[in-house]
N, C-alpha and C positions, 0 to 999 in steps of 0.2 A: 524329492526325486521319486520318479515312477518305479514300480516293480521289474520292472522289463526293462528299464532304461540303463545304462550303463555305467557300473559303481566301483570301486576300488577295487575291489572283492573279486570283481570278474576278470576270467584267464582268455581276458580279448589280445594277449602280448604286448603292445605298441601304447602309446601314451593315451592315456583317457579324457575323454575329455565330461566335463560335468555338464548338464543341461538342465535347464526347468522347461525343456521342447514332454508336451506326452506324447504315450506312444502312438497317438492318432495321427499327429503331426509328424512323428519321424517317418512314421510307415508313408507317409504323401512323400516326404523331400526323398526317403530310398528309391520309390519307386520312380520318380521324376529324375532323379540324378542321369541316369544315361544320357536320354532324351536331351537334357544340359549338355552333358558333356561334349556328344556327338553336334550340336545343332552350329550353325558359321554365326560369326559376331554378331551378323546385321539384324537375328534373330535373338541373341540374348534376350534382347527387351521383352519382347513379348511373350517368350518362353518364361520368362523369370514373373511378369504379371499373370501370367495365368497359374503359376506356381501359389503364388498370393491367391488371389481367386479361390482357387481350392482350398487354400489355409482357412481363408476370411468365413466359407461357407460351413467349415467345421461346428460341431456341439462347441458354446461356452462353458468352461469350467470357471467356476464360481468359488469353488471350495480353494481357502487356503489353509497352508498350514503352519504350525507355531513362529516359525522364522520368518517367511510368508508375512503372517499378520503382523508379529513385531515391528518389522522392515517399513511396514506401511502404514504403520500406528505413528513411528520416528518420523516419516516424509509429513504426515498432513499437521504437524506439530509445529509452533512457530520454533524457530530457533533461536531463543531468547539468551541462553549461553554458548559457549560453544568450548572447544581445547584449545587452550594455548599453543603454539607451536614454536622456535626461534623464530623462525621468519613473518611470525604475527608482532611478536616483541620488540623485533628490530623495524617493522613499518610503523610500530607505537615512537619508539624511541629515539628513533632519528627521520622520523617526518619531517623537519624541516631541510633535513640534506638528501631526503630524495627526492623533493620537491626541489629544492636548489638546481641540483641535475638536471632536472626534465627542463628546466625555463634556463638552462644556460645549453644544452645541447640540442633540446628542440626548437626552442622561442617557446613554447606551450606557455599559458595562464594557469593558475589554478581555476577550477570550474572548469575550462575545456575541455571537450571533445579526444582533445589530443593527450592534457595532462595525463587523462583517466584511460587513454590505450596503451600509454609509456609507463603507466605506474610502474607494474608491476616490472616490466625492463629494470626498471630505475632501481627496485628493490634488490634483484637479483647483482647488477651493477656493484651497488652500496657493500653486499653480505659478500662476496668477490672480494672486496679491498679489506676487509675484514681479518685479523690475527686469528690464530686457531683457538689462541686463550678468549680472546672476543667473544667468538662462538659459543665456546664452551659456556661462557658465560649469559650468554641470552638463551642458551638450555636450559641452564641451570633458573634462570630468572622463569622463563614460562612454568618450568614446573612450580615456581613457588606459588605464582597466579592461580596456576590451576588446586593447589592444594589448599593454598589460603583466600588470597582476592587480589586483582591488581591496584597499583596504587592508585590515590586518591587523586592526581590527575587523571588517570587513563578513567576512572569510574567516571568523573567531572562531565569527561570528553562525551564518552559512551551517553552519558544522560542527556546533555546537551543534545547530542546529535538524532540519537534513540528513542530515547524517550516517551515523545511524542509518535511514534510509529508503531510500538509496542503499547500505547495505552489503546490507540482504535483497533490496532489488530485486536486485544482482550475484548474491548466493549463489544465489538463485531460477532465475535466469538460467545461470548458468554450470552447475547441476545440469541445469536442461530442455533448456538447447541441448546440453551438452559432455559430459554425466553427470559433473561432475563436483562432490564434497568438499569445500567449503571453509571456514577459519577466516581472519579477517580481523584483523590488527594494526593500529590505529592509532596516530597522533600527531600533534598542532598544538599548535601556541602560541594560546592564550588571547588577549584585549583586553589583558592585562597582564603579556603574553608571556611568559608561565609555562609551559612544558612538560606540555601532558593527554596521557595515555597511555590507552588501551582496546583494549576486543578485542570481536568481536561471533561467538557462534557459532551459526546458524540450524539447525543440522543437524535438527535435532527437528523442526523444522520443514515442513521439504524432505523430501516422501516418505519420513516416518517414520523418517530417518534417528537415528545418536548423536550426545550428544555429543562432543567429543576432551575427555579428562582431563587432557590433560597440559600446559595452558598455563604453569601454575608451575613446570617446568622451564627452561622459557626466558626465564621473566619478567623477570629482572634481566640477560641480553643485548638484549633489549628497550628495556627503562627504559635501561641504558646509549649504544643504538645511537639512540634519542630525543633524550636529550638530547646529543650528538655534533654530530648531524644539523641541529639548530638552535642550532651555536657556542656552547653551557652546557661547562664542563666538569663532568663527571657524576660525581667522586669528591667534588672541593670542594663542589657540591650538595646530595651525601648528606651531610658531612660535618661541614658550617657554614649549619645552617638559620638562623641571626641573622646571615652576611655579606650581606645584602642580594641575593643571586644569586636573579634569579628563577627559581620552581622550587615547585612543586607536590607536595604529597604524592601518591605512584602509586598507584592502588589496583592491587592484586593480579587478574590475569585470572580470575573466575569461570565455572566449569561452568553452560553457561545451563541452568535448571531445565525438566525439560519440563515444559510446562504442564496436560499432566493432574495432575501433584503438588497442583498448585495447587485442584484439585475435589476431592479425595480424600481422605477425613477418616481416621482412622486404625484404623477398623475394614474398611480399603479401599473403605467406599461413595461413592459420588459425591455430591458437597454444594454447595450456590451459597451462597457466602457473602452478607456486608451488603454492598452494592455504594454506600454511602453514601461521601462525599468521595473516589469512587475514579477514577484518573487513566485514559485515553485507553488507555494502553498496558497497563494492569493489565486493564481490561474485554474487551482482544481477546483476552488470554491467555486470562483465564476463559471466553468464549465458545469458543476452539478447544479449550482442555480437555476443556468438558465435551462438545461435539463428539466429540470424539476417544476420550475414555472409551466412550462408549457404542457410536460406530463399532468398537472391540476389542473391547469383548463381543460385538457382532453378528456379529463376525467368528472372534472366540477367536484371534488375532491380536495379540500383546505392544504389536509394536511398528510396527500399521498406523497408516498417516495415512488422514485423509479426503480421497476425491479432489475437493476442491474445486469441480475445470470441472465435471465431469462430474455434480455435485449441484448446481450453483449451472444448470445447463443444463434438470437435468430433476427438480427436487425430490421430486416426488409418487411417482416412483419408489422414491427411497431414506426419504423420511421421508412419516407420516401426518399433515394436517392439523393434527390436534388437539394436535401437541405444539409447535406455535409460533400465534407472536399471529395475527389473521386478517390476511390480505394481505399476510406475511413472506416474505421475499426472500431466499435461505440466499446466502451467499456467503462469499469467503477472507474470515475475521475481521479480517486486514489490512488490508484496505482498511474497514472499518467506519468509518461515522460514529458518535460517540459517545451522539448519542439511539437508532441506530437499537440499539447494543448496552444498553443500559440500558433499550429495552421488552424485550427479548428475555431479557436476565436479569431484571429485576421479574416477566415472564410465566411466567418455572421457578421463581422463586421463591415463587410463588401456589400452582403446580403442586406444589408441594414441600409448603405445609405444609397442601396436602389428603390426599394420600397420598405419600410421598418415596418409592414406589416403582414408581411412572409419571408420573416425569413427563419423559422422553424416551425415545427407540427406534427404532433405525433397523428399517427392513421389510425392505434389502437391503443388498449388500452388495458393490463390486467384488472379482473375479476376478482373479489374474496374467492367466488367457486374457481378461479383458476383460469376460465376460460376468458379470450380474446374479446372486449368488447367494444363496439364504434365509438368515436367522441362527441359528447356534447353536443345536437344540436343547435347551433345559434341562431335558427328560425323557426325553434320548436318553447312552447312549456318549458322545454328544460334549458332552456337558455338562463331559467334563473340559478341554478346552482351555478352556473358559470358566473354570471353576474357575483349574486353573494360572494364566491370563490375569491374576484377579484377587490371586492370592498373589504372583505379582512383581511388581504394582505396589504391595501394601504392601510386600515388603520393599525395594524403591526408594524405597519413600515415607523408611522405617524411616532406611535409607540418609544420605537427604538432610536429615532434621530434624535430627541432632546439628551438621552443614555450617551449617544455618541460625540455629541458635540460638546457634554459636558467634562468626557473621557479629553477630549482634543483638546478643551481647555485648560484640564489639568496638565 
């Protein structure tokens, strides 16, 4: 709070009110307050934007302070734990009767649209019909969570679902802030404390990095240092799948596939598949595929990524109107919501079976120096790094299909 700005302390009589306004900005909104007050409705508006106007033109303050920074240290941090609270507890612990609810009084599915605007109704509903000793009792239980850990369902659930969202959020992170690498090992015990193993490798991901090859060197130090880790012993496991030892078949760590594989039919053209009964995680793949195919041609470029911020900041720059639906919003395919990715694929797929050979293109292209550059001539010299661009991605394609049809076969 400012010096001059108004604090406990001060004998202004009448109720205080706290501000983070400075005093540049009070001194604008006192002196404009008349002029407000006096002016007829039909004038608010423009009175109140020229009120802005003046703020907007003021000095930036830049400086924060201790609170300040903390506050904003907390927001840009993922929020990997959180508090417990009763009404966290109780949408843990009777999920299925609030879910009940919502599909007996609204018709809602789970997965709809609707489930998920009644939930929390549904929640409030449920803790309503609730005894006071009830209550008391899923007080009493968050705080144990929070002091100790919730149980080994609720963890199950959380990993199951999480997971995987907090492993690329880290990778994301630890490449942007650290420059750094990484491959992520996991393991938990399951609701039926069975030992899952995985690995998550975003690299393809993360500023066009590889993948690492070599998880199956270590897979069975792994699998063994797993099940250890949560008191299995790991030879009897492998060894007497009918002694009742809880224990889960490990799947073998796979090479994440980059996701242009996935657009890239095998004459190396880029292709939108059916996108009929296709899952959340399947649809962002193929939207940054084919993203990302067309940004390397524009580029000639193997193994560029698209730079997300900086197309998600300034579209019109990198891409032309006409090769996305009207009023589309380009962003990291990650965070996609699943209708917004399935007009966008239905929209290439239109595009596709008018002509399948415009129907994307980037106009530019980032620079290592940052700066904007044209794409690829395809009636220049430089039509060979486009060429090459596209012969290693079929023989990568060439690569990965005998991987995957050996995968299907198992």
């Amino acid at each position: 709070m400012h010096s001059h700005s108004p604090s406990p302390q001060d004998p202004v009589g009448d109720h205080i009110v706290r501000t983070d306004l400075t005093d540049m900005e009070i001194a604008v909104l006192d002196r404009r307050l008349p002029a407000w007050m006096e002016c007829s409705k039909d004038k608010k508006k423009a009175n109140f934007e020229a009120v802005c106007e003046e703020l907007r033109a003021l000095p930036y303050v830049t400086a924060l302070n201790r609170n300040q920074w903390d506050s904003h240290k907390k927001e840009a941090l993922t929020k990997y734990q959180r508090e417990w609270t009763a009404r966290a507890v109780v949408m843990r612990t009777k999920k299925a009767e609030i879910t009940m609810l919502i599909q007996e009084t609204k018709g809602a599915k789970p997965g709809e649209a609707e489930m998920i605007s009644n939930y929390q109704w549904a929640v409030g509903q449920v803790m309503a019909k609730m005894t006071e000793e009830e209550l008391e009792e899923a007080e009493k239980e968050a705080e144990r969570w929070n002091n100790e850990r919730p149980p080994l369902a609720v963890q199950a659930d959380t990993a199951l679902r999480k997971g995987k969202q907090y492993a690329r959020e880290f990778a994301s992170a630890m490449w942007k802030q650290c420059g750094m690498r990484v491959v992520i090992l996991m393991a938990w015990q399951n609701e039926a404390e069975r030992v899952v193993v995985s690995s998550h490798d975003f690299n393809t991901e993360v500023n066009g990095g590889r993948s690492f090859d070599h998880l199956k060197d270590i897979q069975k130090d792994w699998d063994q240092y797993a099940q250890e880790s949560f008191g299995r012993d790991a030879d009897a496991a492998a060894a007497d799948t009918d002694s009742g030892v809880p224990h889960t078949g490990l799947p073998k760590c796979k090479t994440r596939l980059d996701p242009v594989e996935l657009v890239t039919r095998g004459d190396g053209k880029p292709w939108v598949m059916d996108i009929k009964q296709v899952g959340l995680d399947l649809l962002k793949d193929l939207v940054r595929g084919y993203f990302t195919y067309h940004y390397r041609v524009a580029c000639g470029i193997p193994n560029a990524a698209v730079p997300w911020g900086e197309v998600s900041r300034d579209q019109n720059k990198y891409l032309l109107p006409t090769y996305l639906p009207p009023n589309f919003k380009v962003g990291d395919p990650s965070k996609m919501h699943k209708k917004d990715a399935i007009i966008l694929l239905d929209f290439w797929r239109s595009r596709q079976d008018e002509d399948e050979d415009s129907v994307l293109a980037f106009r530019r292209w980032r620079g290592m120096d940052g700066m904007l550059q044209e794409p690829v001539d395809v009636h220049s010299g430089d039509n060979r790094s486009r060429v090459a661009m596209k012969k290693k991605l079929m023989a990568r394609r060439q690569d990965v299909l005998p991987e995957k049809t050996h995968q299907s076969a198992g």
